[in-house]
C-alpha positions as CSV (number, residue, x, y, z in Angstrom):
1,X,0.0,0.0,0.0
2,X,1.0,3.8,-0.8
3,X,0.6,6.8,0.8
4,X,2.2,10.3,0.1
5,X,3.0,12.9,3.2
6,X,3.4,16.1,1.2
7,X,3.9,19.6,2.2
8,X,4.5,23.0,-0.2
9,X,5.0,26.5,0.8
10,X,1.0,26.8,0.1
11,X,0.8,25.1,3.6
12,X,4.2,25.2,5.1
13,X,6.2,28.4,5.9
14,X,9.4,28.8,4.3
15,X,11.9,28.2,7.3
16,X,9.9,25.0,8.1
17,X,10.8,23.7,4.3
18,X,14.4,25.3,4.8
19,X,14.9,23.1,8.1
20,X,13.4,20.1,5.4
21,X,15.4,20.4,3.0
22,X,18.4,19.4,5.1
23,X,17.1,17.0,7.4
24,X,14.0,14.7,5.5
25,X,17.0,13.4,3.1
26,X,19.0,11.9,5.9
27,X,16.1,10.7,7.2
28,X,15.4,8.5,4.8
29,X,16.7,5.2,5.0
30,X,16.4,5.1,8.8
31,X,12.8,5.8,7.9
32,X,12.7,1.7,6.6
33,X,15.2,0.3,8.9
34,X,14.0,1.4,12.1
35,X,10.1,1.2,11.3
36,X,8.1,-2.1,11.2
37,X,5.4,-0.3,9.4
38,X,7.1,0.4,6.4
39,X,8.7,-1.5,3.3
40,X,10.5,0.9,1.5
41,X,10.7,5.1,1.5
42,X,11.4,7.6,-1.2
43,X,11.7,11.7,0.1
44,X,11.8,14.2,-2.4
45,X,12.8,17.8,-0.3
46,X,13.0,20.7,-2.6
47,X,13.1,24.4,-1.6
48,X,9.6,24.5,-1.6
49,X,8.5,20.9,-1.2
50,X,8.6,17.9,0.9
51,X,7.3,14.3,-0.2
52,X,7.5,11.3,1.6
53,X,6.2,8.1,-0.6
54,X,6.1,4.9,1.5
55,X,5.2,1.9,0.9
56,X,3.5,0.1,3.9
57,X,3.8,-3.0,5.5
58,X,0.1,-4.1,5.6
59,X,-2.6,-1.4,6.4
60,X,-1.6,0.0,9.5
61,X,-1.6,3.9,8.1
62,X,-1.4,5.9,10.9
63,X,1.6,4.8,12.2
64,X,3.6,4.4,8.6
65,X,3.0,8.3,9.4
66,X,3.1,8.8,12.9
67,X,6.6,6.8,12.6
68,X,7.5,9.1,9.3
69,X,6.6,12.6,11.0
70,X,8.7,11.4,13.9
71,X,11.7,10.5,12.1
72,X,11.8,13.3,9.8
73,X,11.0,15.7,12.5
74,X,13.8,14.9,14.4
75,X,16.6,15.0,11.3
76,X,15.3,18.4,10.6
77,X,15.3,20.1,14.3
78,X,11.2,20.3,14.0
79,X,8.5,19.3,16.5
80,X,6.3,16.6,15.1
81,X,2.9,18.3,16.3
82,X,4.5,21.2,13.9
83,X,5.5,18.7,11.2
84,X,2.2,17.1,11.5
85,X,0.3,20.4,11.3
86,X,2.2,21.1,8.0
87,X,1.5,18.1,6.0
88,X,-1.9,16.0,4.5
89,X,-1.3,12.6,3.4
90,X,-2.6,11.1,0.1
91,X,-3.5,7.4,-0.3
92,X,-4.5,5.2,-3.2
93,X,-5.3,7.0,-6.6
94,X,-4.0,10.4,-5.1
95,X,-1.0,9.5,-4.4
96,X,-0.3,8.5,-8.3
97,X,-1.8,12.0,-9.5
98,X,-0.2,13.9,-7.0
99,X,3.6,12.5,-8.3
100,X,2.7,12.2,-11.8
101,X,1.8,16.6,-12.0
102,X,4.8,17.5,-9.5
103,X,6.8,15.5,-11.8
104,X,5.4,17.0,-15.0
105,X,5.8,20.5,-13.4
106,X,2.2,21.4,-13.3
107,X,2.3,21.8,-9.5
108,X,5.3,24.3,-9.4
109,X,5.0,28.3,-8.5
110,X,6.3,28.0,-12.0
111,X,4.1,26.4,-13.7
112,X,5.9,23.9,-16.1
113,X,9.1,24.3,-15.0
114,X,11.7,21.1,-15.7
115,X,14.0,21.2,-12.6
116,X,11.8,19.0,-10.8
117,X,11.4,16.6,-13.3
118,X,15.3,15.7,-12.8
119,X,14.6,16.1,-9.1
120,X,11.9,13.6,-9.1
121,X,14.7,11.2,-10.9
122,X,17.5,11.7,-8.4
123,X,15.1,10.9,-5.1
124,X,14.6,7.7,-6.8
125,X,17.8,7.5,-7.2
126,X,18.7,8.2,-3.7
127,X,16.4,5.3,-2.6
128,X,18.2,2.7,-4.3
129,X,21.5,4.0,-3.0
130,X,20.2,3.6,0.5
131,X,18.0,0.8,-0.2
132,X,14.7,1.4,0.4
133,X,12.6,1.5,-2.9
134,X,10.5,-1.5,-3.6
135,X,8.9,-2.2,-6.7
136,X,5.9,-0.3,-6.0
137,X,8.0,2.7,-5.7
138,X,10.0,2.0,-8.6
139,X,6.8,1.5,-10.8
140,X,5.5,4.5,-9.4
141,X,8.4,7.0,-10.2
142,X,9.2,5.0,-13.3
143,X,5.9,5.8,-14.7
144,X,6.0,9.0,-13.6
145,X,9.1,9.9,-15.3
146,X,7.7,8.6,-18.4
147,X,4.4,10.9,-17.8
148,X,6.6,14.0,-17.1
149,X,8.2,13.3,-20.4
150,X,5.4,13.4,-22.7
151,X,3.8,16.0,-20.9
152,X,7.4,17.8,-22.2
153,X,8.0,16.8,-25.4
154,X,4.0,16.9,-26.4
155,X,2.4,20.2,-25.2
156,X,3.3,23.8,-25.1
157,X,3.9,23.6,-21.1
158,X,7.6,23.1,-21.1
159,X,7.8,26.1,-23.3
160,X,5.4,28.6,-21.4
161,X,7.1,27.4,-18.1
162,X,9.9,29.2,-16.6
163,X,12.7,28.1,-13.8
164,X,13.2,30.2,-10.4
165,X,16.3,31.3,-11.9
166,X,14.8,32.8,-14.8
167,X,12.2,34.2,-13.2
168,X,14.9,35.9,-10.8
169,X,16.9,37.4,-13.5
170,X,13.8,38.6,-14.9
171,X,13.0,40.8,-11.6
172,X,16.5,41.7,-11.6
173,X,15.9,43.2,-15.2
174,X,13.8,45.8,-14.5
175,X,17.1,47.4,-12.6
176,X,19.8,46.3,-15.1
177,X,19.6,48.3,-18.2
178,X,22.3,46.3,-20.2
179,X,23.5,42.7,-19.0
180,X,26.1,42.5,-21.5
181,X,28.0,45.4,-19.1
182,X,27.2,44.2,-16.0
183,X,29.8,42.4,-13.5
184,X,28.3,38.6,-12.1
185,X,29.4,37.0,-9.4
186,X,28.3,33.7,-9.7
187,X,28.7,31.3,-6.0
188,X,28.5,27.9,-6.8
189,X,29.3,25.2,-9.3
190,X,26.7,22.7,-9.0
191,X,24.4,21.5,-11.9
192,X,22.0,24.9,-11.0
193,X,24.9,26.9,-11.5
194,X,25.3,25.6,-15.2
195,X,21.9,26.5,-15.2
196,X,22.4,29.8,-14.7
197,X,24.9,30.7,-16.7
198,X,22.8,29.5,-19.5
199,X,20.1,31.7,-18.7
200,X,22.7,35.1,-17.9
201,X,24.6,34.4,-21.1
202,X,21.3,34.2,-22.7
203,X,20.0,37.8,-21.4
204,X,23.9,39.2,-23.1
205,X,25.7,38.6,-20.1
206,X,29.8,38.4,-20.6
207,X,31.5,39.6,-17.6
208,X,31.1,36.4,-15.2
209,X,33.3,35.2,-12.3
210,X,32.4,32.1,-10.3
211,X,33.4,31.4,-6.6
212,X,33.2,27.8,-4.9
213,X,33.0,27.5,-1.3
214,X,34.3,24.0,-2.6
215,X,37.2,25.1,-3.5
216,X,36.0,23.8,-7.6
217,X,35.7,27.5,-8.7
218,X,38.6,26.8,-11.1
219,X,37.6,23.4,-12.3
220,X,34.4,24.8,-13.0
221,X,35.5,28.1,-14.5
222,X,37.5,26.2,-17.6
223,X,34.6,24.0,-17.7
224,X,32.2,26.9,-18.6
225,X,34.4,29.6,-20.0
226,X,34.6,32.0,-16.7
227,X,37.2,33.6,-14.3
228,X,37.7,32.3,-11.2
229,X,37.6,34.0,-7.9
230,X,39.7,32.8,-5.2
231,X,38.8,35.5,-2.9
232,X,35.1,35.8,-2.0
233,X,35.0,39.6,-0.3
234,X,37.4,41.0,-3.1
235,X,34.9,39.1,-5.9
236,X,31.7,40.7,-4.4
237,X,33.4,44.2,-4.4
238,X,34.1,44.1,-8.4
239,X,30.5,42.8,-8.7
240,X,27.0,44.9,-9.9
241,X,24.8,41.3,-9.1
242,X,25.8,38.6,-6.7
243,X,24.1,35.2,-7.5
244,X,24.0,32.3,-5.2
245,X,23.4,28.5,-5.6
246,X,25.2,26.5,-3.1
247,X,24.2,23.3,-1.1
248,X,26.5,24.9,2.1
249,X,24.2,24.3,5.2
250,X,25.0,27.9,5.9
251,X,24.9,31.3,5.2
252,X,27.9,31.8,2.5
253,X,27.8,35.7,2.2
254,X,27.4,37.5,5.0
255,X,26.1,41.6,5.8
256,X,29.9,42.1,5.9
257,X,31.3,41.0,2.7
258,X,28.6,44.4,1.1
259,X,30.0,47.7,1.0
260,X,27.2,49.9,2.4
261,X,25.9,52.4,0.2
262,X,27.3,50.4,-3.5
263,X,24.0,49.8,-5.4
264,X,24.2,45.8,-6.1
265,X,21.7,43.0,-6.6
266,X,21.9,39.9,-4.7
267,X,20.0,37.2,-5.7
268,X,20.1,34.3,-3.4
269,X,18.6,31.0,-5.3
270,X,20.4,28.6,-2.2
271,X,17.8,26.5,0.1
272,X,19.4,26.6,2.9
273,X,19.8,30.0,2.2
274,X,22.8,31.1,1.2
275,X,22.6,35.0,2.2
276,X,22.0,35.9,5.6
277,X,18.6,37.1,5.3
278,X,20.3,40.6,7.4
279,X,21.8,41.5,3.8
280,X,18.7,42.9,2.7
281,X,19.4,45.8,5.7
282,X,23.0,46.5,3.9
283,X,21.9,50.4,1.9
284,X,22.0,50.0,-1.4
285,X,21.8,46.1,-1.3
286,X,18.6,44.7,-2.7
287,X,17.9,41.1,-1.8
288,X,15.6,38.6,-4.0
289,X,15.6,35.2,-2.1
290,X,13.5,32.4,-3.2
291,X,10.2,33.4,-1.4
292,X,10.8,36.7,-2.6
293,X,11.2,35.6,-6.1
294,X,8.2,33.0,-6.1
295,X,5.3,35.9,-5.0
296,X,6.2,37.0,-8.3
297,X,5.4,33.7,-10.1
298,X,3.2,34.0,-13.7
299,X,-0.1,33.1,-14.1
300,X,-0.7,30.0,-15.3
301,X,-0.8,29.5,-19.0
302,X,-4.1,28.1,-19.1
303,X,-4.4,26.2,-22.1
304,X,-0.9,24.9,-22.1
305,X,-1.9,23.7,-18.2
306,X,-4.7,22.4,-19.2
307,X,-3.4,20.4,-22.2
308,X,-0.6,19.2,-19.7
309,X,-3.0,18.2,-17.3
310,X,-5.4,15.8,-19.5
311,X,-2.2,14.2,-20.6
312,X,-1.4,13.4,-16.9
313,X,-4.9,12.0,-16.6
314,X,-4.8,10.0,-19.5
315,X,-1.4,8.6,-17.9
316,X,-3.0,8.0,-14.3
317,X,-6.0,6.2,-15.7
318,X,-3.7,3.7,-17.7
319,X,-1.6,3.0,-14.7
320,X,-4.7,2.5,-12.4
321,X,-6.1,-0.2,-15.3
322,X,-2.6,-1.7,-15.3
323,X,-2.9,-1.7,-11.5
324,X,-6.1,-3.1,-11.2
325,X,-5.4,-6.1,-14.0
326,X,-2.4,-6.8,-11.9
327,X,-4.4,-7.4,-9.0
328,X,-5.3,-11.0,-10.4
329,X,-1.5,-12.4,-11.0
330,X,-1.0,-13.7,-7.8
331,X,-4.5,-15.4,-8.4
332,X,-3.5,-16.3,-11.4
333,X,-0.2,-17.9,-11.1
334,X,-1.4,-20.0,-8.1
335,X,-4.1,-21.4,-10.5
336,X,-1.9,-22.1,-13.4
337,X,0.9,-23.8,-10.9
338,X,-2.2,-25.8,-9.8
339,X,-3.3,-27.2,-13.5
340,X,0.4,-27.9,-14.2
341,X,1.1,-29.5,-11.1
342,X,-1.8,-31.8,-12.1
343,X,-0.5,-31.8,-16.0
344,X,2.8,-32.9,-14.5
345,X,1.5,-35.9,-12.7
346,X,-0.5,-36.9,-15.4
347,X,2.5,-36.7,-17.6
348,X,4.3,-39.2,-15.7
349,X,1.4,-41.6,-15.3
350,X,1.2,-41.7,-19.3
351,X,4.8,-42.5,-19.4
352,X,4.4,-45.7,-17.1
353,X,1.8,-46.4,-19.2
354,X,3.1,-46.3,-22.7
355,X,4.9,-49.8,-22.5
356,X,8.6,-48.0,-23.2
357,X,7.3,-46.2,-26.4
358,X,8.8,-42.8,-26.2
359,X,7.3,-41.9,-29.2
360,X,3.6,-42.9,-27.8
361,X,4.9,-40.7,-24.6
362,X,6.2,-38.2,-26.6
363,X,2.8,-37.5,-28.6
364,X,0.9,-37.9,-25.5
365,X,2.7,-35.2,-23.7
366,X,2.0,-32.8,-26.2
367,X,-1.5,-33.4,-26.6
368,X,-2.0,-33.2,-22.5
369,X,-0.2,-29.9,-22.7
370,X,-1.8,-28.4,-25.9
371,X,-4.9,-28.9,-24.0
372,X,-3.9,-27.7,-20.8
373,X,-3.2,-23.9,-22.7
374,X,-6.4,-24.2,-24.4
375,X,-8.1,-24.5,-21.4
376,X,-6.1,-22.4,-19.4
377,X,-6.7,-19.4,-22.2
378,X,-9.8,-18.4,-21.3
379,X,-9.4,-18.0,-17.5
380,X,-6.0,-16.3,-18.1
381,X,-8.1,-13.7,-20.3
382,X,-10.9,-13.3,-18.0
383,X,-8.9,-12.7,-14.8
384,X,-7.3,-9.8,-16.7
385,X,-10.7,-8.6,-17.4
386,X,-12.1,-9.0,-14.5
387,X,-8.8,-7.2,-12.9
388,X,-9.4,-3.7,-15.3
389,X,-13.2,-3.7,-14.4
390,X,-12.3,-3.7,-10.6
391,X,-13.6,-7.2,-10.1
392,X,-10.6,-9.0,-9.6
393,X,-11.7,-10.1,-5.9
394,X,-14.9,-12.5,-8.0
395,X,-12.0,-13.9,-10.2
396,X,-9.8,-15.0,-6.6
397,X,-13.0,-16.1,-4.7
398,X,-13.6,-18.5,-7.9
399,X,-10.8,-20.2,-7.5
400,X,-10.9,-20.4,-4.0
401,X,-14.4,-21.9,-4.3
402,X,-13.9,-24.0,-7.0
403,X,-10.7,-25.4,-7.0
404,X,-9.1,-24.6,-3.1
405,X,-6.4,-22.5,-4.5
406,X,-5.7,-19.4,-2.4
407,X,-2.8,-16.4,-4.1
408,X,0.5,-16.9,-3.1
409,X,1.7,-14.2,-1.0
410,X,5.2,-14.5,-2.4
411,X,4.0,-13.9,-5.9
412,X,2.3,-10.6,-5.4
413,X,2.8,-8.2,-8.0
414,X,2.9,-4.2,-7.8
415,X,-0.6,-3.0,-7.3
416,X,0.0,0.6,-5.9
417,X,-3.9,1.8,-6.3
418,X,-6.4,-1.0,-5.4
419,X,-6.0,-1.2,-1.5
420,X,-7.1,3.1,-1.6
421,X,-8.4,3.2,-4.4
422,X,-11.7,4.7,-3.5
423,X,-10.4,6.5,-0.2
424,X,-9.5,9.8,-0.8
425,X,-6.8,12.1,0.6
426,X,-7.1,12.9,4.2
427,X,-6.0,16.7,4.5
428,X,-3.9,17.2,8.2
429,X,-3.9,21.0,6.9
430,X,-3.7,22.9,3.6
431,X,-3.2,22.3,-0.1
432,X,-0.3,21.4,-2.4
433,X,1.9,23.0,-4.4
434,X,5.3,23.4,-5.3
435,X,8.6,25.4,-6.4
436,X,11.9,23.8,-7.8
437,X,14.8,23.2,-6.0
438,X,17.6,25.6,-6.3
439,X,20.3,24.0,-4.1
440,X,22.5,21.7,-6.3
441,X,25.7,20.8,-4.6
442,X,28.4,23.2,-5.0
């Protein structure tokens, strides 16, 4: 069974996500290894999300979250009665629809954005690595993937949608009158930072240095075709706009490193912050952070969402039908293991019986097993049947009527909808929604 704990700056403040962002990740594998409740875990924490899918050990929901809100509270310095208060869990059905649009992008501040697609991908990732997916998970975000990739490559949204960064150089526009003459100071040299160079160099801009609290500043600078700062304080002081993407855990640039009274944009796209939030008081400093920078988020495109959107319902209907046929395999493989045990015996009973003729034994095995598929045919296709119409339970009780033969518990198959299917989401507080993450290692 899978349930979703999800929270987004809609119902979650921003230092709650912050504090998330560092501690849900490490959080994770203990999550499976310490809990009885749950099978496998996969936590996606961006700067404006946190998602927790689990996969439960039988039906026992409210502890797979009492245990999760405990765990995660405690990695991220939170109180679970605030944890709890910040996040609605999502079961059955929702919990397919919910990952499918973040993943597509259609539940960002920027509507259609593709960080979060690649986001998605590496939280999977990060569950293997520890070992906690399952394949309910990995059918789960493996679908989704899929979804988010159509919804990209055949509608309008990827095009309309914009990244944080973007959207922050665009605010920062409105002050800079010609980027090709502006100084950047660029901190950071994960894959965000390649991302926004991209989108500088696109708006003209020429004059960039780049500064790694890593130490990778020149590494990355020959990578990208930049100068390297080795000095942090000296770099800011030669710069018109400051631009920060770093994974540090604290603030890199400090009130002190800004002249008071030099006119310079700093635009701070780091979760955990990167800027000490004080910089804004600097004169002539203008801070955009990421909440700043997301109150200015578009409007939604409206018929590129709403393109996007039937896409992802066509995709969520296809996996629930897939789900639901699924639900008659175990079923169905403990029937067929029944008819062949029975095929086998008779088999061997033909053999002592053909007098040493293999030939006699060879033609009779084939006719017993001939008519073993033919017969076998129509169940197979009815149990699938069955399975899509949500009648799978008719097809099991059959067999268990008719013949004695209960589903093999070993041989259950990924059915991530049935069990909550038709329950829907139970709301702790608030809504969903969600912003990318702009904190790539540096």
């Amino acid at each position: 069974m899978l349930i979703c704990l999800t929270a987004s700056h809609r119902n979650a403040s921003f230092d709650l996500l912050e504090r998330l962002s560092i501690g849900a990740p490490t959080a994770a594998s203990r999550l499976v290894t310490d809990s009885d409740v749950l099978d496998g875990a996969v936590v996606l924490a961006t700067c404006n999300r946190f998602e927790a899918y689990l996969d439960i050990a039988g039906d026992d929901r409210d502890s797979a979250v009492s245990a999760t809100v405990d765990a995660v509270a405690a990695a991220s310095d939170l109180s679970p009665t605030e944890l709890r208060d910040s996040v609605r869990v999502l079961g059955g059905g929702d919990v397919v629809q919910h990952l499918f649009a973040v993943s597509s992008g259609l539940e960002s501040v920027v509507v259609g954005e593709t960080e979060i697609s690649g986001q998605v991908r590496r939280s999977l990732e990060d569950a293997r690595a520890n070992g906690t997916t399952t394949s309910d998970l990995e059918r789960l975000f493996q679908e989704a993937a899929h979804t988010s990739r159509g919804v990209k490559t055949r509608t309008r949204i990827g095009a309309a949608g914009r990244s944080l960064v973007r959207l922050g150089l665009e605010l920062a526009s409105s002050r800079i009158t010609e980027w090709s003459r502006t100084r950047v100071l660029l901190v950071g040299t994960g894959s965000y930072a390649a991302t926004t160079i991209a989108a500088l160099r696109d708006r003209g801009a020429a004059d960039i240095q780049v500064f790694s609290p890593s130490g990778r500043a020149a590494w990355f600078a020959a990578k990208h075709d930049l100068v390297a700062a080795h000095d942090l304080r000296t770099a800011i002081g030669r710069s018109d706009v400051v631009i920060t993407c770093t994974s540090s855990e604290t603030p890199v640039v400090a009130p002190a490193d800004l002249d008071d009274g030099v006119r310079r944009i700093v635009i701070d796209l780091g979760l955990p912050r990167n800027v000490d939030p004080a910089a804004a008081g600097v004169d002539g400093v203008e801070l955009l952070d990421l909440e700043t920078i997301s109150i200015h988020a578009p409007i939604n495109e409206l018929n590129a969402e709403s393109e996007a959107r039937a896409m992802v319902d066509d995709a969520v209907s296809r996996f629930r039908e897939q789900a639901r046929e699924q639900s008659t395999t175990p079923a169905l493989v403990a029937f067929r293991k029944h008819v062949f045990d029975i095929l086998d015996d008779e088999i061997d009973r033909a053999k002592r019986r053909s007098d040493g003729d293999p030939a006699a034994a060879e033609q009779t095995e084939r006719a017993l097993r001939h008519l073993v598929g033919v017969l076998l045919h129509r169940p197979s296709v009815r149990a699938r049947e069955l399975g899509r119409a949500g009648r799978g339970d008719e097809f099991v009780g059959a067999l268990d009527a008719l013949f004695g033969v209960r589903p093999d518990e070993a041989a259950q198959v990924p059915s991530p909808i049935v069990p909550l299917a038709e329950r829907a989401g139970t709301p702790l507080t608030g809504t969903d929604a969600d912003r990318t993450d702009a904190a790539d290692a540096s």
